[in-house]
N, C-alpha and C positions, 0 to 999 in steps of 0.2 A: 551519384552517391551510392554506395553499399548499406550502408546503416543511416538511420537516423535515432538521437539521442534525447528523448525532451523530459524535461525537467519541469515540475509547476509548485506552485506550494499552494495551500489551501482554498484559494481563494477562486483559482481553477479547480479545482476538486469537484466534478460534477460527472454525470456518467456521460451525458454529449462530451466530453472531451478526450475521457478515459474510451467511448466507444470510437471514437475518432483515430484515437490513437491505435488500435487495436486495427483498425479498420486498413491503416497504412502499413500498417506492422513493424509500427516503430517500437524500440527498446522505449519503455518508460520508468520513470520515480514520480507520485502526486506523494503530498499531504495530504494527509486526511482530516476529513474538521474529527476535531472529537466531540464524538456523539455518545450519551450514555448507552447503548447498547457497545460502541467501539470502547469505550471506558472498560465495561464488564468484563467486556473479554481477554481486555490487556492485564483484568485483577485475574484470570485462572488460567492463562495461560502459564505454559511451561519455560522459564527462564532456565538460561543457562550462561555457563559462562564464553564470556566472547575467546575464539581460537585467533582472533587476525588481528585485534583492535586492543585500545587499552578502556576500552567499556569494563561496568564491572558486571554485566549480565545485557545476555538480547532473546530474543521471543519472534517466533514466527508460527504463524496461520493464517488460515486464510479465512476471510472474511466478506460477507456480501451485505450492502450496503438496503436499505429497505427497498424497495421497486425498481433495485437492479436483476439484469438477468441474468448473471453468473457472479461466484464468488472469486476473489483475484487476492492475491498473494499481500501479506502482509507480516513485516517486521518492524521492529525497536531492539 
């Protein structure tokens, strides 16, 4: 195999999974639980309007999770 693609939704959402992932060097997508500090940040971040999709606004930054050890990529 060349790539590997994994997909999870919330419920895997844990950093042993996300460090697993990383660990193989796989492409990933988790869910995120929303947690009121990930809440906060989705109220100040900077919308924009989507170029590819018929969204009517999306948002990226990057965020770290409390007792993670690095911050990783996040959009809506």
């Amino acid at each position: 195999m060349k790539r590997v693609y994994a997909r999870a939704d919330s419920g895997f959402y844990c950093r042993e999974a996300i460090e697993a992932y990383e660990k193989k060097g796989w492409h990933y997508i988790a869910v995120a639980r929303k947690t009121a500090r990930l809440l906060e940040q989705l109220q100040v971040a900077e919308w924009k309007p989507s170029p590819r999709t018929d969204v009517d606004q999306q948002c990226e930054f990057l965020y770290q999770p409390e007792g993670w050890a690095k911050a990783h990529r996040s959009w809506r």
